[in-house]
C-alpha positions in Angstrom: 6.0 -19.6 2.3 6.0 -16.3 0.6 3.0 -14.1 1.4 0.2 -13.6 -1.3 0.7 -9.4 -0.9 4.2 -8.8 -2.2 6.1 -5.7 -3.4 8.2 -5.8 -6.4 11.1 -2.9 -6.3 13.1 -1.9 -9.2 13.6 2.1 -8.3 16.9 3.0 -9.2 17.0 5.2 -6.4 17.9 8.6 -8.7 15.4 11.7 -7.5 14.6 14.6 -9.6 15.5 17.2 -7.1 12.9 19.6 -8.7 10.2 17.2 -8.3 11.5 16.3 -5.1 11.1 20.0 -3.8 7.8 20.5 -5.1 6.5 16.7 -4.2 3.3 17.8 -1.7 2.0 19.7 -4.5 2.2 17.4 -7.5 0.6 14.6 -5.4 -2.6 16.9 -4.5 -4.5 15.5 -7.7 -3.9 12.2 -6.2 -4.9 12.6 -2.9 -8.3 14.0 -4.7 -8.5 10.8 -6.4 -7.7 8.6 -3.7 -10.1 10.2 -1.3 -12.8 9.8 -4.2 -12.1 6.4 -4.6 -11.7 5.4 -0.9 -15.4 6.4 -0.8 -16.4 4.1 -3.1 -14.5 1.1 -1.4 -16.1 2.4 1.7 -19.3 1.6 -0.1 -18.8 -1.9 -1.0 -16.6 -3.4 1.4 -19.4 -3.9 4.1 -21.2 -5.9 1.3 -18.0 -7.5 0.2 -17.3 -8.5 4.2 -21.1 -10.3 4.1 -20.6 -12.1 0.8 -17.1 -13.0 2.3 -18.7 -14.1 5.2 -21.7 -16.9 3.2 -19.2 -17.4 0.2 -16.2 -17.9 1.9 -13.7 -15.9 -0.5 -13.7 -12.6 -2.4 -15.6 -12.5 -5.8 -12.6 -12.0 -9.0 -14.2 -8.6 -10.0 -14.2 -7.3 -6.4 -10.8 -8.7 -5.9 -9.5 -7.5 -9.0 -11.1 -3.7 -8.0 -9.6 -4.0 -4.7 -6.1 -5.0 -5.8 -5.8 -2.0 -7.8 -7.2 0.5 -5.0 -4.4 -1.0 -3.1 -1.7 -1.0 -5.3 -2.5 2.9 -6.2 -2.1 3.7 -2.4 1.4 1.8 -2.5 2.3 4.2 -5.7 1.4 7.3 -4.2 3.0 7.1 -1.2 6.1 5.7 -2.3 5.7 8.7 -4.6 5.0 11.0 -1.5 7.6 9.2 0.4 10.1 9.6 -1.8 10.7 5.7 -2.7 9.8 6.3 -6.2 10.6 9.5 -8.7 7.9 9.4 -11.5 4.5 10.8 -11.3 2.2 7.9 -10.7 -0.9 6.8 -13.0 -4.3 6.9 -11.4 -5.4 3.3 -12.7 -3.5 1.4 -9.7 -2.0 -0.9 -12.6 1.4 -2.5 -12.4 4.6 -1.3 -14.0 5.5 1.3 -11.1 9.0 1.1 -9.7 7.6 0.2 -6.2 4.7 -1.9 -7.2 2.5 -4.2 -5.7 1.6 -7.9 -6.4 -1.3 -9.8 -5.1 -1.7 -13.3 -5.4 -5.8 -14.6 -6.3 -8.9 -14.7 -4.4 -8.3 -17.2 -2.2 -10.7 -19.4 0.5 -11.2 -17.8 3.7 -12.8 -19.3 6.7 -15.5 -17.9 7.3 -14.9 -16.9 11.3 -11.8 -15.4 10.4 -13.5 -12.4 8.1 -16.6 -12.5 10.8 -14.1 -11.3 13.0 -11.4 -9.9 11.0 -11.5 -6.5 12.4 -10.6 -7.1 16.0 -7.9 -9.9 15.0 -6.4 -6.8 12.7 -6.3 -4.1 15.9 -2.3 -5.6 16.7 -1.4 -5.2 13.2 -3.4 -1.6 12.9 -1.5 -0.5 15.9 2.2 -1.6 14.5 1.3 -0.3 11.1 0.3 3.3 12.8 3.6 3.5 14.2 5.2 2.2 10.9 3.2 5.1 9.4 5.4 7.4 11.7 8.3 6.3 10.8 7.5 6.7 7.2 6.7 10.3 7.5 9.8 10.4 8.9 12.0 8.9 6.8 9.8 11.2 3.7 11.1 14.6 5.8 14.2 13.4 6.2 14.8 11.7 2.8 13.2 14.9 0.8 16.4 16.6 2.8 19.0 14.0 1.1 17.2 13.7 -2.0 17.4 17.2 -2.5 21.4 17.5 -1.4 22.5 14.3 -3.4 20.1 13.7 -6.3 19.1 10.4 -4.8 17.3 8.3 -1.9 19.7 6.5 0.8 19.3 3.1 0.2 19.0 2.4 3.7 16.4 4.9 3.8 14.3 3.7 0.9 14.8 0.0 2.1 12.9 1.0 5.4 10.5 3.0 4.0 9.3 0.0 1.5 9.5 -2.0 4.8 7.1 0.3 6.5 4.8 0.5 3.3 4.6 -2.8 2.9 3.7 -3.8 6.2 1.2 -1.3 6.1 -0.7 -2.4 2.6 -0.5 -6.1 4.0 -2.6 -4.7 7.1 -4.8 -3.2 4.6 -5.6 -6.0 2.5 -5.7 -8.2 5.0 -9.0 -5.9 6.2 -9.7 -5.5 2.5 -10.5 -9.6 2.7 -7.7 -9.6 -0.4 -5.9 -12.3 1.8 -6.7 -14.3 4.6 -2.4 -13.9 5.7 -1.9 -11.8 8.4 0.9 -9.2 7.9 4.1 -10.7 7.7 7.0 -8.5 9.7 9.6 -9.8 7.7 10.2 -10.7 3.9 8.9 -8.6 0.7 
């Protein structure tokens, strides 16, 4: 059974080494944007998390909001990272070469979400250290990328890896999925 938060890679692996040397600075817009927009998810998720809680499931709209907040985040860091060359959008739509796909709202019992920030503290702590290793891998793939024109494959492989577990933490908080983090598959 495949989980409902999936990544969809089809980066070629080729790095612009200019972009590559100037990468902290070309993603400063987006961290504006993504800190502006984090403030308005912090907003509504504690009202999402109570209509979660009587409703059972995640309205579309909110869903469909959510899913796009997350699917940005996966965009810019695999742009930060290095596990993607061009300049993301700011929408959080698909078509990026490390992308994001998120199954529908689905049901969600209800004692899960009541409690779905203490059953998350295992998977916050693994994705913390993934988070490491990630920053990492970005260091020491900004050195390759810049030597060889391209991201070790290796490299890149664990670095979606890392991301992925991460954004599956984070929507499984978000109430996007009522799956736990997977540690393996995509």
């Amino acid at each position: 059974m495949t989980h409902p938060v999936r990544f969809v890679i089809s980066d070629d692996l080729r790095r612009s080494r200019l972009t590559v040397c100037f990468r902290l600075f070309l993603a400063l817009p987006h961290y504006v944007w993504a800190t502006l927009w984090a403030y308005g998810i912090a907003t509504l998720v504690p009202f999402q998390w109570l209509s979660a809680i009587f409703a059972g499931r995640l309205q579309p709209d909110v869903h469909g909001f959510l899913t796009r907040f997350a699917r940005y985040h996966v965009h810019l860091y695999a742009y930060l990272f290095l596990l993607a060359d061009p300049w993301p959008r700011f929408n959080g739509n698909p078509g990026y070469p490390v992308d994001l796909d998120v199954g529908g709202p689905e049901r969600q019992r209800r004692l899960t979400v009541l409690f779905r920030l203490v059953l998350a503290i295992p998977a916050l702590v693994f994705a913390s250290v993934l988070s490491t290793v990630l920053a990492l891998l970005g260091v020491f793939g900004w050195f390759a990328a810049l030597a060889i024109g391209r991201m070790p494959e290796g490299m890149a492989e664990l670095g979606a890896y890392c991301l992925r577990y991460q954004t599956q933490t984070y929507a499984y908080l978000l109430l996007l999925t009522p799956r736990y983090p997977a540690l393996a598959g995509r």
